[in-house]
C-alpha positions as CSV (number, residue, x, y, z in Angstrom):
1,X,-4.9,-26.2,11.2
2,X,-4.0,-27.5,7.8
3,X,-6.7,-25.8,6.4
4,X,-5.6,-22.5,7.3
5,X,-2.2,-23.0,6.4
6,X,-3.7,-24.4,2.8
7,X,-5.7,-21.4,2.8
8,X,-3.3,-19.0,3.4
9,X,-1.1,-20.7,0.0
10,X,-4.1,-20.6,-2.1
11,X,-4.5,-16.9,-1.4
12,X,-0.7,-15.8,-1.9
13,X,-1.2,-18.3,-5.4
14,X,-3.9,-16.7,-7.0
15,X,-3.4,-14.4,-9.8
16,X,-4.4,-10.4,-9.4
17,X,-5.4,-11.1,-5.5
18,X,-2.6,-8.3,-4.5
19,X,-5.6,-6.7,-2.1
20,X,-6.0,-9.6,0.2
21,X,-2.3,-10.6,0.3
22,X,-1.4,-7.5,1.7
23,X,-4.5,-7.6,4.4
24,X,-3.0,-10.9,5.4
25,X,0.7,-10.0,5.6
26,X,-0.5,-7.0,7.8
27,X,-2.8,-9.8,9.8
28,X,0.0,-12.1,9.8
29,X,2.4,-9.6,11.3
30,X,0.6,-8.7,13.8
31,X,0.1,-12.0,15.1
32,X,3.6,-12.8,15.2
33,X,4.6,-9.7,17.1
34,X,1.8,-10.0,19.3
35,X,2.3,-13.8,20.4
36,X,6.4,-12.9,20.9
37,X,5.4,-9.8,23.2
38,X,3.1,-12.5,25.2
39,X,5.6,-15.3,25.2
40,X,8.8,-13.3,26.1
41,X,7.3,-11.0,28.4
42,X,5.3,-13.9,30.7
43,X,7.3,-17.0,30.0
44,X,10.8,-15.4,29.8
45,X,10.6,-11.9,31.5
46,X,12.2,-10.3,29.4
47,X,10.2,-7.6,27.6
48,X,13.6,-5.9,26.5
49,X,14.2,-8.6,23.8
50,X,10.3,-7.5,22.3
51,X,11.4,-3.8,22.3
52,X,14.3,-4.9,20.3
53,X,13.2,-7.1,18.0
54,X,9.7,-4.4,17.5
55,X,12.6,-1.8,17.3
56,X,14.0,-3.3,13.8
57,X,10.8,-3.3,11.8
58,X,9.6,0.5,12.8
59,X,10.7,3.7,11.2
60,X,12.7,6.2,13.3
61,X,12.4,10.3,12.8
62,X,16.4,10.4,14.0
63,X,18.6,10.2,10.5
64,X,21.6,8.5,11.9
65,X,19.2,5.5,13.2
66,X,17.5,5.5,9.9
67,X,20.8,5.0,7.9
68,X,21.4,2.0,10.3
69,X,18.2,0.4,9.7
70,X,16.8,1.8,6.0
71,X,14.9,-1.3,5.7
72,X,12.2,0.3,7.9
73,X,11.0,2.6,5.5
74,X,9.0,-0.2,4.3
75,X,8.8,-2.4,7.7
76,X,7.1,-0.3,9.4
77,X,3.7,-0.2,7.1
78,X,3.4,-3.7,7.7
79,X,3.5,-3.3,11.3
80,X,0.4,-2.9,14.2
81,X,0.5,-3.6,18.1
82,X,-3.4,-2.5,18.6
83,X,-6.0,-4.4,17.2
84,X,-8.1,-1.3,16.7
85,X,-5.3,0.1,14.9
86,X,-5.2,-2.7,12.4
87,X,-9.0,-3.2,12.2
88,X,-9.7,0.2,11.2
89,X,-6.7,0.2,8.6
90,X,-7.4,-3.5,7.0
91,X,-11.2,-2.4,6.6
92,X,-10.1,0.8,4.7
93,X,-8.0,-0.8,2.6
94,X,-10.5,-3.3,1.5
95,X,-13.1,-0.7,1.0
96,X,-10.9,1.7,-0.9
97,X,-8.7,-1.1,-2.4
98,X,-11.2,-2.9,-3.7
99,X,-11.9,0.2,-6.2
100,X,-8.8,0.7,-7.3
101,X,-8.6,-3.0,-7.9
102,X,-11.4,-3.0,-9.7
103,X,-10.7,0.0,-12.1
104,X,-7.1,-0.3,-12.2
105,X,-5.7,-4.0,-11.4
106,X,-4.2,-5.2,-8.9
107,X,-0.5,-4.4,-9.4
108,X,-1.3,-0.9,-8.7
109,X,-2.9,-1.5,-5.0
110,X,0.3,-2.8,-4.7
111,X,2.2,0.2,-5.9
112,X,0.0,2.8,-3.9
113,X,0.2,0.8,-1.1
114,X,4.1,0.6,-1.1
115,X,4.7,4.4,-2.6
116,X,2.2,6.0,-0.2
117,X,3.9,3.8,2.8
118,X,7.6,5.3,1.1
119,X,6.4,8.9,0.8
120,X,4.3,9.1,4.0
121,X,8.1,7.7,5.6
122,X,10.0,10.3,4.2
123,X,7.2,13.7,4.9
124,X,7.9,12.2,8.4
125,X,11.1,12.3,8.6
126,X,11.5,15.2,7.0
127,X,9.5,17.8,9.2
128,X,10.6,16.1,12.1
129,X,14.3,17.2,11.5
130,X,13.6,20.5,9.7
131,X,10.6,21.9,11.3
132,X,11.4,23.5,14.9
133,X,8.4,22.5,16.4
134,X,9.0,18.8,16.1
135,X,13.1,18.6,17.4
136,X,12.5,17.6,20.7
137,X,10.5,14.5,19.5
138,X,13.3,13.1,17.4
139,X,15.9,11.6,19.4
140,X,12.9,9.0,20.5
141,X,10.2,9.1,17.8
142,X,9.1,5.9,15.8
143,X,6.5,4.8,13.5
144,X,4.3,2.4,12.3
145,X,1.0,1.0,10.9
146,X,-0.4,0.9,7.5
147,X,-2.3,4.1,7.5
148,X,0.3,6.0,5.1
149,X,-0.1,3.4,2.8
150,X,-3.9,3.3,3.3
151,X,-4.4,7.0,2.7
152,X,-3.0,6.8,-0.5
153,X,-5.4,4.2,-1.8
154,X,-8.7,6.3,-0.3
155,X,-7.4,9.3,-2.1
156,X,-6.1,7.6,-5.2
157,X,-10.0,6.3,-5.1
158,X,-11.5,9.3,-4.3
159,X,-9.8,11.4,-7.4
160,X,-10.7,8.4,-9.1
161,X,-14.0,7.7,-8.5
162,X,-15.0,10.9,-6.6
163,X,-19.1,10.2,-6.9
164,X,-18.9,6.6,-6.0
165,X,-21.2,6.3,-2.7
166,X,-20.8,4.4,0.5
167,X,-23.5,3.5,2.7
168,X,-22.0,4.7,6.0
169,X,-23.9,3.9,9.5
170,X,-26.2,6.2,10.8
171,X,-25.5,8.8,7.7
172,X,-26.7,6.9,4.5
173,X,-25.2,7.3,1.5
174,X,-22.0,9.6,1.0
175,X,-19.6,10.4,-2.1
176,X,-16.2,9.0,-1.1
177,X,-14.4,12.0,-1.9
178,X,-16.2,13.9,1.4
179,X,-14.5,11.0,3.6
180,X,-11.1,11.0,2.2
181,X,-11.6,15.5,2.3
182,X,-12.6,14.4,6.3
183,X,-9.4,12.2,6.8
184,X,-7.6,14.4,5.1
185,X,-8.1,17.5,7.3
186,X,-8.2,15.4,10.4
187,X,-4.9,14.4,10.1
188,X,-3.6,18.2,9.2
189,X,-5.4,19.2,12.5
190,X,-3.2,16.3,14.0
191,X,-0.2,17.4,13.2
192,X,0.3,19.2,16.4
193,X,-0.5,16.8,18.7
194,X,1.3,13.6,20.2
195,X,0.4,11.3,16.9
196,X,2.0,14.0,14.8
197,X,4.8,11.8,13.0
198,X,1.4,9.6,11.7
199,X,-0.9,12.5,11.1
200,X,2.3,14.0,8.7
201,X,2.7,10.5,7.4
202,X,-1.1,10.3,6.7
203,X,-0.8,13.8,4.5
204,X,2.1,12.1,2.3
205,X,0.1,9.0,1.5
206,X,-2.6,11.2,0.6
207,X,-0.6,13.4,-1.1
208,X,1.1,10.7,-3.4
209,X,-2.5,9.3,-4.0
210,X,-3.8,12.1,-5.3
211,X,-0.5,12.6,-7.9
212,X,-0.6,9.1,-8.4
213,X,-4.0,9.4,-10.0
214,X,-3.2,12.7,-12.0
215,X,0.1,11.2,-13.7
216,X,-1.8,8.2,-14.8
217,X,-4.5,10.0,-16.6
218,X,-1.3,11.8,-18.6
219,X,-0.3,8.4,-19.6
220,X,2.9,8.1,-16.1
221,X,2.5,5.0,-14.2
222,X,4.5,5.7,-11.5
223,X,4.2,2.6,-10.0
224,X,6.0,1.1,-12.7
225,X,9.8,0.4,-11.0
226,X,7.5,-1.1,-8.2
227,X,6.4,-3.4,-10.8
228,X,9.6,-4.4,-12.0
229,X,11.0,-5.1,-8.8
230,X,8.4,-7.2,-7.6
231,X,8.3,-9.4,-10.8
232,X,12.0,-9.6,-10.4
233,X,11.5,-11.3,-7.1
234,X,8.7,-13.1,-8.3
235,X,11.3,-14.7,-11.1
236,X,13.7,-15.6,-8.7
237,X,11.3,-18.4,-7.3
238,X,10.0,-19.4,-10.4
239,X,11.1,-22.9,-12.1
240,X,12.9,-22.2,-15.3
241,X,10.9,-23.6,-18.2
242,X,12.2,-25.3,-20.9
243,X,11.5,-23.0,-24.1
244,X,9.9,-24.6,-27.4
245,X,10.5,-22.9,-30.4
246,X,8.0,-22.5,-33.2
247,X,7.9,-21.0,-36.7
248,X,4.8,-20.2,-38.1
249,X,4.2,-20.7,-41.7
250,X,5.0,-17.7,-44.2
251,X,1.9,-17.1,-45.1
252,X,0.8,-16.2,-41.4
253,X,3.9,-14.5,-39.9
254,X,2.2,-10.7,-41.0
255,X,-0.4,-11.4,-39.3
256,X,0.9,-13.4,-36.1
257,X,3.6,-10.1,-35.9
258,X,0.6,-7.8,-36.4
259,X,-1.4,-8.9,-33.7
260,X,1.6,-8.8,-31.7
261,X,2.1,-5.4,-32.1
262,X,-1.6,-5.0,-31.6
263,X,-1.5,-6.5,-28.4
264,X,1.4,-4.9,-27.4
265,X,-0.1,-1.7,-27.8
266,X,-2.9,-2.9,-25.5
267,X,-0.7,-4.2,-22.6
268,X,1.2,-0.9,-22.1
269,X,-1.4,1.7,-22.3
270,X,-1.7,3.4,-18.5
271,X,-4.8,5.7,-20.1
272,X,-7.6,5.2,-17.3
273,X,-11.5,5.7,-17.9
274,X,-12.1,9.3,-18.1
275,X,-15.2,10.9,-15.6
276,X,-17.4,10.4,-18.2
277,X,-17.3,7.0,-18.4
278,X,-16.9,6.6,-14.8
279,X,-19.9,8.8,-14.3
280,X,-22.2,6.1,-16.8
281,X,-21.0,3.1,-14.9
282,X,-21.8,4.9,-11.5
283,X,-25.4,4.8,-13.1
């Protein structure tokens, strides 16, 4: 058991391995909420207590309940009951994530992840109080699962990378962008039936994937205030170092505050590979 738990602190410690720590929050999650259904439903009968508890962490369609719990608007994309439901979702993350990962960093699965979870949340909310069709669902509709978050990073990936090829099962080799235009159109034929608030939630991941991808080739990460907040937290439980000063010689401080500026400029360009040089690694 100590292995695991070793395990589980050497993945949450290693540098630019965003991807996996958010597969195992998701897996970690869902074991916790699955072992409280099983122990308060059959040891303590009380399956009311579950419901309450599951009730904090998913995201309602009813405004008033949302401005009593506007923490959910994150919760909920961290949040699975089905194993199938998970499975699916965690292997389309890695599959997707590993792309972006690999062509953009780290930090910005993280920022999909979270933005496409936040803009999936609101889509939902929103139709489900403006559009007719959907009033009679609000008073009693919630949400949860990754998938919002998820769609954003297989269409982020699919404007990115739109040739890249998967070997699928029993169809050979296929251009990602033709499974994200699938998913896509899936979940807009959805939107009428009983999953509709995650079919509309789906679109808005995918939606923010896809503009996600188009701001970054102008030179807009929008994932940026993501960024800043999570290295703000990431401060907070960082030991304070003390601070040694140095002065370089004279005849070096142009060039030490050259290459800084050099290096500078390096860290904060957001340009991404253009399709042309995508197109010669793909070969």
């Amino acid at each position: 058991m100590n292995g695991i738990f070793d395990d589980l602190k050497n993945a949450f410690k290693q540098q630019d391995n965003s991807l996996v720590q958010i597969i195992l929050v998701n897996v970690l999650i869902f074991v916790i909420i699955n072992c409280l259904d099983v122990i308060l439903t059959v040891f303590f009968f009380d399956k009311q207590t579950y419901l309450f508890i599951k009730s904090q962490l998913l995201l309602p369609a009813s405004l008033p309940k949302f401005l009593y719990h506007p923490w959910t608007i994150l919760s909920y994309a961290f949040v699975h009951e089905s194993f199938m439901h998970i499975l699916f979702n965690m292997l389309f993350l890695y599959w997707f994530g590993k792309l972006i990962q690999e062509y953009l960093g780290s930090k910005r699965v993280v920022s999909l992840y979270i933005l496409g979870g936040i803009v999936g949340g609101v889509l939902y909310m929103a139709l489900y109080n403006l559009v007719p069709f959907y009033h009679n669902r609000v008073a009693t509709s919630e949400m949860l699962g990754a998938s919002a978050g998820v769609y954003a990073i297989v269409t982020a990936a699919a404007t990115l990378v739109p040739n890249y090829t998967f070997h699928l099962l029993f169809l050979g080799p296929v251009r990602i962008k033709y499974i994200a235009l699938v998913y896509i159109l899936l979940s807009f034929f959805g939107i009428k039936e009983v999953n509709a608030g995650g079919n509309i939630a789906h679109l808005g991941g995918a939606l923010l994937g896809f503009i996600f991808i188009a701001s970054l080739r102008k030179g807009n990460d929008l994932g940026t205030p993501i960024h800043s907040v999570i290295d703000w937290i990431a401060s907070l439980f960082q030991r304070r170092k003390l601070k040694v000063a140095y002065k370089p010689p004279k005849e070096k401080v142009a060039t030490a505050k050259s290459y800084g500026k050099a290096n500078q400029k390096s860290t904060s360009n957001t340009n991404i590979p253009n399709q042309d040089e995508i197109d010669a690694i793909l070969d």
